[in-house]
C-alpha positions, 0 to 999 in steps of 0.5 A: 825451941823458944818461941816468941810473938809477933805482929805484922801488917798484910801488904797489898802494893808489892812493888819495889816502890812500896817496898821503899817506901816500906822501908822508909817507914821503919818496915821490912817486907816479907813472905810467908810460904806454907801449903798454898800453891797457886795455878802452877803448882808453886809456894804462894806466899802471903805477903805482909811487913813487920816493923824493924823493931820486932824484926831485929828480935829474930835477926841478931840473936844466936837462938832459933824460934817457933814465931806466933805471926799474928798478922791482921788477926789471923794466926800463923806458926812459923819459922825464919826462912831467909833473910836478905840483907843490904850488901854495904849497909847490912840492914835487912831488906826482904825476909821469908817465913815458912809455915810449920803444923804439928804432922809436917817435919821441917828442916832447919839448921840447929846450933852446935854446942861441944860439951866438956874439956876435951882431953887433947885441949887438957894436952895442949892442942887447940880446939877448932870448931868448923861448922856453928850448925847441923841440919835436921829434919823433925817435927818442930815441936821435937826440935831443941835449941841447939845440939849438945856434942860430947867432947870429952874424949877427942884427942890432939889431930882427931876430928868429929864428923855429922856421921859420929853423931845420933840424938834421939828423934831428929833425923840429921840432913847435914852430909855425914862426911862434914867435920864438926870439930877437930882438935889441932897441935899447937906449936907449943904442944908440938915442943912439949912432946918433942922434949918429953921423945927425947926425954925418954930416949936420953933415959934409954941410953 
């Protein structure tokens, strides 16, 4: 995983007319969870902000990152939680953090990337890819940028599901029955062979 560094401000007013006025002032509101756990046994979260600006660097990009938090000169590893965004404007508004050591294993969605020119696209069909990222859980130091699936041998009408796929060290989360990818006829591959049929059955007779 890519890692990268960022600086934020603790936050000791939490209420929604300082989370406003936060905003306002170019910061978002955040959290971060990890081991601590309060009275009743629940995550307790540490509350700070980060400014837009930095926030925008692990929000509206395709990559995941190990985060270097550096909040008020205290350090924290970490990675994005959940973000939750405004419903008209689509600016965000509050965002999680979980902290990650080197013994816990995490969970985290990783993006799929399909390796090669598939044999059933080579005959036409249409390459459908139904979900953008697989779930694993592992160490996050073991944890790659993204998952490379071989396509290379998937023909017209078959599907590759989580259950098919293995990579070294991660132990997948994603139910097995969910389809990857699959390859789908096309119109024009569906008249292809429907001439090449009857082809071949005019040079029977």
């Amino acid at each position: 995983m890519k890692e990268i560094n960022v600086a934020g401000q603790k936050r000791v007013d939490l209420g929604k007319k300082a989370s406003k006025e936060l905003r306002k002032q170019g910061f978002v509101p955040c959290n971060l969870y990890g081991e601590k756990k309060n009275d009743n046994g629940a995550p307790e979260a540490l509350s700070f902000a980060l400014p837009f600006s930095e926030l925008r660097k692990l929000i509206y990009t395709p990559h995941i990152y190990v985060i270097n938090l550096e909040i008020e000169g205290n350090h924290h590893t970490a990675i994005l939680k959940e973000v939750q965004f405004h419903p008209v404007t689509d600016a965000p508004l509050h965002v999680d953090f979980y902290e990650v050591n080197d013994q816990k294993p995490i969970t985290i969605g990783i993006p799929v990337k399909l390796v090669g020119l598939a044999q059933g696209v080579r005959d036409g069909g249409r390459m459908n890819l139904s979900i953008r990222k697989i779930s694993v859980t592992a160490p996050y130091q073991q944890i790659p940028e993204h998952l490379d699936i071989d396509v290379t041998a998937l023909k017209i009408g078959k599907s590759i599901k989580v259950g098919d796929l293995s990579f070294e060290g991660l132990e997948i989360a994603t139910s097995k029955d969910v389809v990857v990818c699959s390859i789908k006829m096309t119109r024009q591959a569906q008249q292809a062979a429907t001439e090449t049929a009857e082809a071949e059955t005019t040079e029977e007779e």
